[in-house]
C-alpha positions in Angstrom: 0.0 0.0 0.0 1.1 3.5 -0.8 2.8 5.7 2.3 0.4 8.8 3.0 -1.1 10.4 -0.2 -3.1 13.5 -0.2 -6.4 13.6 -2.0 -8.0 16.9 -2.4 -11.0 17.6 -2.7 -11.1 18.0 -6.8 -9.3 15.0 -7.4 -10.8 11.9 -8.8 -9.9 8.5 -6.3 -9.8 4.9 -7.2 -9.4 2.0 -5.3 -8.0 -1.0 -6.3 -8.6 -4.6 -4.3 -6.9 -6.8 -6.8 -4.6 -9.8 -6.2 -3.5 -10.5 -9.8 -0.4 -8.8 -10.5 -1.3 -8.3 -14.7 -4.6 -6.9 -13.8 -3.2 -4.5 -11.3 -1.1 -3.1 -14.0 -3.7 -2.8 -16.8 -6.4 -1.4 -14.3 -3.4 1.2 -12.5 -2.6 2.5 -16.4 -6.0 2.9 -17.4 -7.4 4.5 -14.4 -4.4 7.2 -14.7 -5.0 7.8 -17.8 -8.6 8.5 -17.0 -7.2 11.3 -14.5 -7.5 8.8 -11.2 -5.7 8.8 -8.3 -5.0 4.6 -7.4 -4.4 3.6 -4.5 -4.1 -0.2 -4.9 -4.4 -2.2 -1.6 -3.4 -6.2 -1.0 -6.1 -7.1 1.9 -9.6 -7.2 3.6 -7.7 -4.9 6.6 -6.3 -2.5 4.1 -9.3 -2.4 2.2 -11.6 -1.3 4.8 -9.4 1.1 6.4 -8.9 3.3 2.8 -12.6 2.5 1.8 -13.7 4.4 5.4 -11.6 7.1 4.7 -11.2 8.3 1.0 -14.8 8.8 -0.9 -13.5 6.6 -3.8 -15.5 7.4 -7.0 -13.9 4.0 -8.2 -13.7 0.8 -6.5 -12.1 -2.1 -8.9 -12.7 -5.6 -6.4 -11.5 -8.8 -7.8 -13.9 -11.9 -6.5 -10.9 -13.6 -5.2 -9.5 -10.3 -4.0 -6.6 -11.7 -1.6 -6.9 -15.2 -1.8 -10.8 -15.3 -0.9 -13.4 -17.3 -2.4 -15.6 -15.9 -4.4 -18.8 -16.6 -2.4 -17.1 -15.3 0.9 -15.1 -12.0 -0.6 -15.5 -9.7 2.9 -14.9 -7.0 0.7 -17.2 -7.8 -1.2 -19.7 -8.6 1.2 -18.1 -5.1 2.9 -19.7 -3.1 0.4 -23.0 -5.0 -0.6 -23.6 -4.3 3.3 -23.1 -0.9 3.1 -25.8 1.6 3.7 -26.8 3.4 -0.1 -25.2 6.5 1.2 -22.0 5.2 1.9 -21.9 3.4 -1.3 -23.6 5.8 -3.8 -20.5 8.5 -4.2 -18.3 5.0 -5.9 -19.1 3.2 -8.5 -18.1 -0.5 -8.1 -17.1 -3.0 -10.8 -16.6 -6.7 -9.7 -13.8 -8.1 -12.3 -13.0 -12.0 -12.3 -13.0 -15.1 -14.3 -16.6 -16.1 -13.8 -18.1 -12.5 -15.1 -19.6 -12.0 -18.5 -18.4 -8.2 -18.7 -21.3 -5.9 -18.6 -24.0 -8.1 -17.7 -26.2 -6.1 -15.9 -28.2 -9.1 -14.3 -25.0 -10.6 -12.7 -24.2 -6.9 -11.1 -27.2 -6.5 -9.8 -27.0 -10.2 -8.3 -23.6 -9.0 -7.0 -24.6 -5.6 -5.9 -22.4 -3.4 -8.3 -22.2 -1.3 -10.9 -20.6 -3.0 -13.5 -18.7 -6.8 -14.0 -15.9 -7.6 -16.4 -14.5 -10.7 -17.4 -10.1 -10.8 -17.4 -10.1 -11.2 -21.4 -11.8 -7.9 -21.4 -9.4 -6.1 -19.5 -7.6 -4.4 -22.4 -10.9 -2.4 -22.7 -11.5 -1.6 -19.1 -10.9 2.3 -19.6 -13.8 2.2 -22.2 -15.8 0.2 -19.7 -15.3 2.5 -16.8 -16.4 5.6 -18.9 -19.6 3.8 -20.0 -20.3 2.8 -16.2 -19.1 6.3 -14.8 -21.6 8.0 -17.4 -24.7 5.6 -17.1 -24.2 6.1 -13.3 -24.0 9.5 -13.4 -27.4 9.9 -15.8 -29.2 7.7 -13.1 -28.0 9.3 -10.0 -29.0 13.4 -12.0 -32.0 14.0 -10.7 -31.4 12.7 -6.9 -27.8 15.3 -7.3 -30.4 17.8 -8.4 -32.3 17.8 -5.9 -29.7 16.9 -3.1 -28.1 20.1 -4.3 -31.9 22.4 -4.5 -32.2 21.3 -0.7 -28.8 22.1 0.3 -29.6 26.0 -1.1 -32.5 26.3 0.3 -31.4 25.4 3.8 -29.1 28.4 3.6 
């Protein structure tokens, strides 16, 4: 895990629970590229603490992230646990070998955004800017009016 790393408030974050080393790298590089700030963590302990602290607009989870099995992935199960408004600021992709990439059915089953299959990887900046901009059309309205009642409180 990185030493201390500032995020500011207009910078972009992404987290990365991933265990395989080629991913990492393709995931790292395209994430940059995007204009993300990675942070790329190697356990369940790790995860939770920078998950808790950073509001991640990214969150990249393998479904074997650190050895686990894929039924009993606690960061998985972490954020399918998670109240909506702890989870609605990241949007989560679930990546592994058992994913059919984009299949909305299996993310919903899984409780993320988005899944993607390894052979797809050297398409994942595509994939996140397709997720990142359907999520963002969905969530509009609800910003819209978050952001009306925020100004009319003052």
């Amino acid at each position: 895990m990185e030493e201390f790393d500032i995020i500011s408030p207009g910078d972009q974050a992404a987290l990365l629970a991933v265990s395989t080393p080629e991913f990492i790298g393709l995931a790292k590089t395209a994430l940059v590229e995007l204009g993300y700030k990675v942070h790329v963590v190697e356990n369940f302990e790790q995860f939770e603490l920078r998950y808790n602290q950073i509001n991640y607009q990214i969150v990249v989870l393998e479904e074997t992230f650190a050895g686990s099995d894929s039924l009993e992935n606690p960061a998985l199960r972490m954020v399918q646990n998670l109240p909506m408004s702890l989870r609605r600021h990241a949007v989560i992709f679930l990546v592994g070998p058992g994913m059919e990439t984009l299949n909305t059915m299996q993310a919903f089953a899984q409780s993320v955004h988005a899944v993607v299959n390894y052979s797809e990887a050297p398409m994942l900046a595509q994939l996140i800017l397709k997720t990142v901009s359907e999520n963002d059309l969905f969530l509009s309205t609800y910003r819209d009016i978050q952001q009306s009642i925020k100004h009319k409180a003052k």
